[in-house]
Every structure is written in structure tokens, then in C-alpha cells.
N, C-alpha and C positions, 0 to 999 in steps of 0.2 A: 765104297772102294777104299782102301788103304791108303795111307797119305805119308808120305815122311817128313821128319822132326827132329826135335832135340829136345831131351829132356833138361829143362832147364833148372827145375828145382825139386826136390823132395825129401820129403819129411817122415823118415823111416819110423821115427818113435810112433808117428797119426797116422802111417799107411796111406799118403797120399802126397802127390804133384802137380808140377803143372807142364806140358809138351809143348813148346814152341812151335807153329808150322813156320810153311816157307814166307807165310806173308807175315811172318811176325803176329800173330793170332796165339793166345796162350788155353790151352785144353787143359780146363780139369782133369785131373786122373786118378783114380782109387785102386789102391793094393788090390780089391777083390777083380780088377779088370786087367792084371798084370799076367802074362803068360808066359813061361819057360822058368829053368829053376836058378837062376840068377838074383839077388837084391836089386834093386834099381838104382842106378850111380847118377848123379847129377852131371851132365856133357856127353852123356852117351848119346848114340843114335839111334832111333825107335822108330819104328813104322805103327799107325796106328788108325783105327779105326773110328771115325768123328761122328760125332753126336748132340745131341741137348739135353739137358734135366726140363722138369716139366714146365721152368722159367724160363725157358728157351736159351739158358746160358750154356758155353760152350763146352761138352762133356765127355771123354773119351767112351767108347764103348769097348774097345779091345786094344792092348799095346803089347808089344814083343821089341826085345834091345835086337838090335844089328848086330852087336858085340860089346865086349866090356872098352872103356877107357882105357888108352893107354896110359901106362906107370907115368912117361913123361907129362903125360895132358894134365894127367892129376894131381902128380904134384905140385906143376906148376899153379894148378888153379888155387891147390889146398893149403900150399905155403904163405901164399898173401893172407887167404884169411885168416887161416892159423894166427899170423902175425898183429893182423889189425887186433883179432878177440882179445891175444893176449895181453896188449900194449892199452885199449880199450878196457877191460878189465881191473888189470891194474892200477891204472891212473881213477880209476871209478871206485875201488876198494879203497885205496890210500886218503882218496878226496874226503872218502865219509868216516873213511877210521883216526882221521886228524884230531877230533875232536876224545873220540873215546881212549886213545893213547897219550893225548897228552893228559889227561886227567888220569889215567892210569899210575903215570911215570913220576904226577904232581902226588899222588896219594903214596906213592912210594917212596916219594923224598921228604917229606910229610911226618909219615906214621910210620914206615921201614915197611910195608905192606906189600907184597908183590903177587899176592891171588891174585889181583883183579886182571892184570898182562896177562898170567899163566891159565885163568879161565878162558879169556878173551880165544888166545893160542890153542889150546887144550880144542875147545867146542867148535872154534873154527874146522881145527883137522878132521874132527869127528861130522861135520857139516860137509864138509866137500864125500867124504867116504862116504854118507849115508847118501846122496845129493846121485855120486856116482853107482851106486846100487841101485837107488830107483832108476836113474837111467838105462841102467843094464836089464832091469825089470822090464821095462815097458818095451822094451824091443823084441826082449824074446817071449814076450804074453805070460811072464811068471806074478807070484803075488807082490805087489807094492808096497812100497815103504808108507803109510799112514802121512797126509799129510797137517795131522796135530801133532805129529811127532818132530816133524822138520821144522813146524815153527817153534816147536817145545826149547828144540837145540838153539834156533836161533835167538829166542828170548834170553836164554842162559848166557850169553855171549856169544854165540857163533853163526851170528848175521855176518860176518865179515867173512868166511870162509864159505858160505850160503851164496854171497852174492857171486865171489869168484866160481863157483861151480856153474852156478846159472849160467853165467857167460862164456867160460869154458866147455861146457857140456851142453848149451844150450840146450836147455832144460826149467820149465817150470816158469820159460817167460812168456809166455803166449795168456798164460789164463790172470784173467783180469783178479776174479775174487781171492786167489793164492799171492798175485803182487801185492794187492791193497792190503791185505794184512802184512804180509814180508815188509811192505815199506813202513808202515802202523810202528812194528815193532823198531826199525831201524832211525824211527822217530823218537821213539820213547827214548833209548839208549842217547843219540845226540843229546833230545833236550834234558836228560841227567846231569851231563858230563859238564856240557854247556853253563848248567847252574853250579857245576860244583867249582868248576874256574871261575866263572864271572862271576856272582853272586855267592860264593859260598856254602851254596845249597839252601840260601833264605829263600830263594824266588819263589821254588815248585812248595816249600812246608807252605807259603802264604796263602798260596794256589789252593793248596789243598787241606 
């Protein structure tokens, strides 16, 4: 028998959610079990069909929206998060570009040197565009941006533009082996920068 709910979350790029019922019980739910020709909006209302996977976990069998979200419902919900990513984001970009900017601005006062900013900026921009192309990729099932090519841009300088997209586009943070390297790289870059201010760049030649 059909049951009503709410959809409480979904993940259009993975084709899949999760339905809240009345007793607060959260359903699995996969795109290939979604009926009518609607996207599925997070707070809508859905009737649906319950079930198990063969773990006996909770799994939708068939779901259909009631209607779409009102404008007002969703703004409201989409303004705060909007707000948290973006503030969230930013403070998380700045925190780790501290280091690569000031060595930047120190090589510039330095040597008169200003590539290394204009890289930084440069592959940044080109990180968040390529960043928002495979996003737009994956949702509409077209071919993907290669991800040696994203860490390629990132290693170049444009981890810092990489990361604001992540979290902007929420994108690219779910898979474990893609952060480990993303972060790999946004290590290296620190402890560069790190030796060229503190150490003069002795530390890593010793090292290495």
C-alpha cells in the first residue's frame, strides 16, 4: 500500500534519496523507481511504495511527487544553505590560501615576480569552470571531464579555485580516493610555501 512522506534529501548528480515517512523512518530511493516526468526537489511531498533490499534495509519500491515545492518553501530552505556553503567555503579557501599568498606576495617583493599570484588566479578560474562543466556533466548523463585533468589544474595552482567549487557545487566531495589525492596535492603546495617563508626553502632541498 502507498504510504506518504517527504522527501527529505536527494542527490540528482547519483540519482538517488531518501523519503522520510510519518514516523520519521528514512526510505532509500533510486531515480530508476521515481515516477512522473518531474526531477525530484528536496521537501516535496511523495507518496510511495515501501520495501527492503535483500539486507532487509529500508527501500522504496515506487515513488510519485504530490506536486512540486512552493517558490516560497524553497527559497526559504535554499537561502540558508546557500548562505552557510558560501561563508563555509570561503573561510575554508582563505584558511589554506594563507600560506600560498603570502609566499606569493613575499616572492614578489623579493624578486618583482608576480606569476606565481597570476597562476594561482589564472587555474583557480579555470578549476571552478572545469569543476562546473563536469557538474553539468553528470547530471545530464553527457561525457565527463577526466579526473587527471582536475587534479592536473589543481597541481598547477588551482587547488584553491577547485576547492571553492567543491563546496559551491557540491561536487567531487563524496568520493574518498578523488579527496585523498585533492588534499595530497593541496599539501604539497602548503608545505612549499611554508619552507619558502620559514626556512628559505632549506628544509624540503634537505629533505630531499
Amino acid at each position: 500500500m502507498e504510504q506518504s512522506g517527504t522527501l527529505s534529501t536527494w542527490n540528482d548528480a547519483k540519482g538517488y534519496g531518501f523519503i522520510r515517512d510519518q514516523q520519521g523512518r528514512d526510505h532509500f530511493v533510486h531515480i530508476s523507481n521515481v515516477h512522473g516526468n518531474q526531477r525530484p526537489q528536496p521537501g516535496e511531498q511523495v507518496v510511495f511504495i515501501p520495501g527492503t533490499d535483500k539486507k532487509g534495509r529500508l527501500r522504496v519500491q515506487s515513488m510519485r511527487s504530490l506536486g512540486p515545492v512552493s517558490a516560497n518553501t524553497a527559497q526559504r530552505k535554499q537561502r540558508p544553505l546557500a548562505a552557510r556553503n558560501l561563508k563555509k567555503s570561503l573561510s575554508l579557501v582563505l584558511l589554506t590560501s594563507l600560506a600560498p599568498l603570502l609566499g606569493a606576495w613575499h616572492m614578489f617583493q623579493q624578486h618583482a615576480l608576480l606569476w606565481p599570484l597570476l597562476l594561482y588566479i589564472g587555474m583557480s578560474l579555470l578549476a571552478i569552470l572545469m569543476y562546473w562543466r563536469d557538474k553539468n556533466a553528470a547530471q545530464k548523463g553527457k561525457w565527463r571531464v577526466p579526473e587527471q585533468q582536475l587534479h592536473l589544474i589543481e597541481m598547477l595552482g588551482g587547488w584553491p579555485g577547485a576547492l571553492l567549487a567543491q563546496q559551491l557545487f557540491r561536487h567531487k566531495t563524496q568520493k574518498i580516493s578523488f579527496q585523498v589525492i585533492f588534499w595530497l596535492i593541496v599539501a604539497v603546495h602548503q608545505a612549499y610555501w611554508i619552507d619558502q617563508l620559514g626556512f628559505s626553502g632549506e628544509l624540503l632541498s634537505n629533505l630531499l
